[in-house]
C-alpha positions as protocol buffer text, in pm:
chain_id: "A"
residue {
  index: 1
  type: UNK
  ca { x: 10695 y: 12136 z: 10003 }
}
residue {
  index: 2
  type: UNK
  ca { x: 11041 y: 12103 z: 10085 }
}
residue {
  index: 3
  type: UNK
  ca { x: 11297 y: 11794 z: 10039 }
}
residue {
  index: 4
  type: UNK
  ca { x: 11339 y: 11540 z: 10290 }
}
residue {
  index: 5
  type: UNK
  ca { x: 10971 y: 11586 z: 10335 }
}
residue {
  index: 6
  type: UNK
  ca { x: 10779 y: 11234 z: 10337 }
}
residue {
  index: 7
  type: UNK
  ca { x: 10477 y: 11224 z: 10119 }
}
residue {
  index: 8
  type: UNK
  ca { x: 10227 y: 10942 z: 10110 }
}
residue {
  index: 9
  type: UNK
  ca { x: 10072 y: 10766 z: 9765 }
}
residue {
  index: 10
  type: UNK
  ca { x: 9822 y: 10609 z: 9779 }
}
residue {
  index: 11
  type: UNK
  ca { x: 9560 y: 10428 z: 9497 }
}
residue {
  index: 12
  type: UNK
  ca { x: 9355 y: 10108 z: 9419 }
}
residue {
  index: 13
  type: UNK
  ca { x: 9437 y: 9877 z: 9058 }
}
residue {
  index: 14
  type: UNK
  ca { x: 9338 y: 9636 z: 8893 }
}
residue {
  index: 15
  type: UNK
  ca { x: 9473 y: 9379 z: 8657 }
}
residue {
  index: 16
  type: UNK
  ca { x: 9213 y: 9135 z: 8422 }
}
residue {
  index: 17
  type: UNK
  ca { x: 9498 y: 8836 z: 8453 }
}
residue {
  index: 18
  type: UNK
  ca { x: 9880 y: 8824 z: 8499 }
}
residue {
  index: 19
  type: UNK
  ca { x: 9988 y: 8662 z: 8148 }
}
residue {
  index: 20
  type: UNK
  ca { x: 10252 y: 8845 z: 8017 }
}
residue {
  index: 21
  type: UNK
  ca { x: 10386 y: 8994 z: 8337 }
}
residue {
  index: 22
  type: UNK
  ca { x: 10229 y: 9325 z: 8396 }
}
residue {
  index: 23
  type: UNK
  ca { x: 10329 y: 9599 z: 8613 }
}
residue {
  index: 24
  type: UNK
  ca { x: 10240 y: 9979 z: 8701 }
}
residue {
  index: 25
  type: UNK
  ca { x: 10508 y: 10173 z: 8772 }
}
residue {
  index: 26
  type: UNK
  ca { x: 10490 y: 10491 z: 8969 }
}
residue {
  index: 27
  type: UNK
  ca { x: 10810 y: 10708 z: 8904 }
}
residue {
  index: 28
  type: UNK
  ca { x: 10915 y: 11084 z: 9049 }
}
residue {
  index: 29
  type: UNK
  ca { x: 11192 y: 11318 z: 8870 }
}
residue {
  index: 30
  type: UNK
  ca { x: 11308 y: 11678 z: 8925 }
}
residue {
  index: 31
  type: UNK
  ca { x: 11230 y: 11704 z: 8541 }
}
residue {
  index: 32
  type: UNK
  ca { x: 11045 y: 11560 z: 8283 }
}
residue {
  index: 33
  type: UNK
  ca { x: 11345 y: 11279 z: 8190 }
}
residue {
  index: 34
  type: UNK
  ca { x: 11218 y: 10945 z: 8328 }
}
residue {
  index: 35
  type: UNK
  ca { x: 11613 y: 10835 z: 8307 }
}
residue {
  index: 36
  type: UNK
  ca { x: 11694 y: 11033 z: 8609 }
}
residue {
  index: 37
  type: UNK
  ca { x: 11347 y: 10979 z: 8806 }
}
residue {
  index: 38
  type: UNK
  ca { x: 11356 y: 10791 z: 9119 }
}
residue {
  index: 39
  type: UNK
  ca { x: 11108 y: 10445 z: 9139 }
}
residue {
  index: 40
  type: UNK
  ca { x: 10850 y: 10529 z: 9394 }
}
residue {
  index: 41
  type: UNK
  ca { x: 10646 y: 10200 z: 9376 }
}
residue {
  index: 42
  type: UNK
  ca { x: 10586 y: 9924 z: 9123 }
}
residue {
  index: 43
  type: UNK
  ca { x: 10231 y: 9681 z: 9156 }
}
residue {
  index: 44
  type: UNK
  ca { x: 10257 y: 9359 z: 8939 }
}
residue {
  index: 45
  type: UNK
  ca { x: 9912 y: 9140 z: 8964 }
}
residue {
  index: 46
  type: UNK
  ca { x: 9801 y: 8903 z: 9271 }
}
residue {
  index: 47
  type: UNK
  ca { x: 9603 y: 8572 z: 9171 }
}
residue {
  index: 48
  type: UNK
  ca { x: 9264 y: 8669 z: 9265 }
}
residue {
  index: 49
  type: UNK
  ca { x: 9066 y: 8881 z: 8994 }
}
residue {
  index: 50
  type: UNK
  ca { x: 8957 y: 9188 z: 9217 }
}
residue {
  index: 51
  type: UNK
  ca { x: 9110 y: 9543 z: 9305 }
}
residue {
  index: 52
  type: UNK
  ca { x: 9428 y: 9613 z: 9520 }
}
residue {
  index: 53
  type: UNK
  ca { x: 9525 y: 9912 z: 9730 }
}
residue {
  index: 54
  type: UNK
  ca { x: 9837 y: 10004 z: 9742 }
}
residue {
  index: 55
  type: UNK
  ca { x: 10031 y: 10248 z: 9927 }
}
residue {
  index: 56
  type: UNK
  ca { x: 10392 y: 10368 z: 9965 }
}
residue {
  index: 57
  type: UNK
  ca { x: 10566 y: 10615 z: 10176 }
}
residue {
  index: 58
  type: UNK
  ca { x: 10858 y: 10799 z: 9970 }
}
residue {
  index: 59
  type: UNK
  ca { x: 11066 y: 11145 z: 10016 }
}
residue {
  index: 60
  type: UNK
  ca { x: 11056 y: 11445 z: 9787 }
}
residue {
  index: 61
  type: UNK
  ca { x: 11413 y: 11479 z: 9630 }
}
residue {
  index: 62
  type: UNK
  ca { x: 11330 y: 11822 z: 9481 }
}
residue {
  index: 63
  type: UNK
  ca { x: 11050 y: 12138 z: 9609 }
}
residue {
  index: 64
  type: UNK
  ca { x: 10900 y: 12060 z: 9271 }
}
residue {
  index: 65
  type: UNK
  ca { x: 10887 y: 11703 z: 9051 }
}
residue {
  index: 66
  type: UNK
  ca { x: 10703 y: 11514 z: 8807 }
}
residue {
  index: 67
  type: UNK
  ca { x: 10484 y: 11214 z: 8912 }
}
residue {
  index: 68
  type: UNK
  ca { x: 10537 y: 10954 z: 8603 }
}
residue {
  index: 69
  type: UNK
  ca { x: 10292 y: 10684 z: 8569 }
}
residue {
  index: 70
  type: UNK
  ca { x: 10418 y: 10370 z: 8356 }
}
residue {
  index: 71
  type: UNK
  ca { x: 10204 y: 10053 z: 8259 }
}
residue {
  index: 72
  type: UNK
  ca { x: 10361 y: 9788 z: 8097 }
}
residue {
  index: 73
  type: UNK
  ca { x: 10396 y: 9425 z: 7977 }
}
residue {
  index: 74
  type: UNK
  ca { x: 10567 y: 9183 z: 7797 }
}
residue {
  index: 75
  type: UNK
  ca { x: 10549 y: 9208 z: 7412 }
}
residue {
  index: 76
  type: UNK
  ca { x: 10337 y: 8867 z: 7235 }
}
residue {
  index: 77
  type: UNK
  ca { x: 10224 y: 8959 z: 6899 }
}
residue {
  index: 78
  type: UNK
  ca { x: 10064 y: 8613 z: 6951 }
}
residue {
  index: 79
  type: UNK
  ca { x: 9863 y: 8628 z: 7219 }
}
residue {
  index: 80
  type: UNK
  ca { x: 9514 y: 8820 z: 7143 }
}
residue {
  index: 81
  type: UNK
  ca { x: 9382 y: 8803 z: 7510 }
}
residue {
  index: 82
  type: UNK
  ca { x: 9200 y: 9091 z: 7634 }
}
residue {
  index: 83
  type: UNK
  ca { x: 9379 y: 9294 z: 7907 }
}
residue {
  index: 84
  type: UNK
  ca { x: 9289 y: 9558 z: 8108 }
}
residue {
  index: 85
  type: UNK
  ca { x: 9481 y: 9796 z: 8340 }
}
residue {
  index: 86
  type: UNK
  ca { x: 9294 y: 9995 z: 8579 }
}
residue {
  index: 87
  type: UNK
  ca { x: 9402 y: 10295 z: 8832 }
}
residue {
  index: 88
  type: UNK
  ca { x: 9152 y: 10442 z: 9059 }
}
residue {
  index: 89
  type: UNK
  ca { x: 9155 y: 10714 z: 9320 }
}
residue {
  index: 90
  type: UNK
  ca { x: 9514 y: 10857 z: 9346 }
}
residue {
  index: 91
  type: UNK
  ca { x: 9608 y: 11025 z: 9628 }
}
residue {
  index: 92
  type: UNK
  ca { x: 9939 y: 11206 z: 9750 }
}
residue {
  index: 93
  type: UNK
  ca { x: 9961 y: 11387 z: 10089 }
}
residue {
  index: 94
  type: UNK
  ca { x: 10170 y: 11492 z: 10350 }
}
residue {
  index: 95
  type: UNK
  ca { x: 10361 y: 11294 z: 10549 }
}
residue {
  index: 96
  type: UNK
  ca { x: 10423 y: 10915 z: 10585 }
}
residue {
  index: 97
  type: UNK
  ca { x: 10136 y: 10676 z: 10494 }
}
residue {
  index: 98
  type: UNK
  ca { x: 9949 y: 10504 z: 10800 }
}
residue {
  index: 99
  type: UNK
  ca { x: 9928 y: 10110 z: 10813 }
}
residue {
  index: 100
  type: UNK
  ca { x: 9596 y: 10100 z: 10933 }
}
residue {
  index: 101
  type: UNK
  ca { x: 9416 y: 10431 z: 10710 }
}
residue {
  index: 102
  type: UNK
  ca { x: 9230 y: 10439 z: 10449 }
}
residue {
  index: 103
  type: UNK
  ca { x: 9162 y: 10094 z: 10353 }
}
């Protein structure tokens, strides 16, 4: 790989509900400091209860980089609902992402 080169992630998730504002956050850095990374995409939930696809054309800043993964949500010590966060079938490849593939 080389930089300027567009690269293509792609992946499904899934969140149980949206209380407490949940998020996924996909991030990409030269090194392993997520200060200095670069936000590739961040998913917060939709109102129906099924899985999403999501998928986000960005450009390599460096020939080699970390892919950081983050998954967070508001702190409640309160609430005791059960929450899940899922992640399924990550994909990067060459090249920008396609509209109308791989749905």
């Amino acid at each position: 790989n080389s930089t300027d080169e567009k690269q293509c992630l792609r992946f499904y998730y899934y969140f149980t509900n949206s209380f407490r504002e949940p998020s996924i956050v996909f991030r990409m850095a030269a090194t392993f400091n997520t200060s200095n990374g670069q936000t590739i995409v961040i998913v917060q939930p939709n109102d129906t209860n099924r899985w999403y696809y999501s998928q986000t054309t960005f450009t390599l800043s460096s020939d080699e980089y970390y892919l950081m993964l983050g998954l967070s949500r508001a702190s409640d010590l309160s609430d005791t609902t059960n929450f899940t966060f899922a992640i399924d079938n990550i994909s990067i490849t060459n090249g920008a992402c396609c509209n109308l593939c791989f749905q």
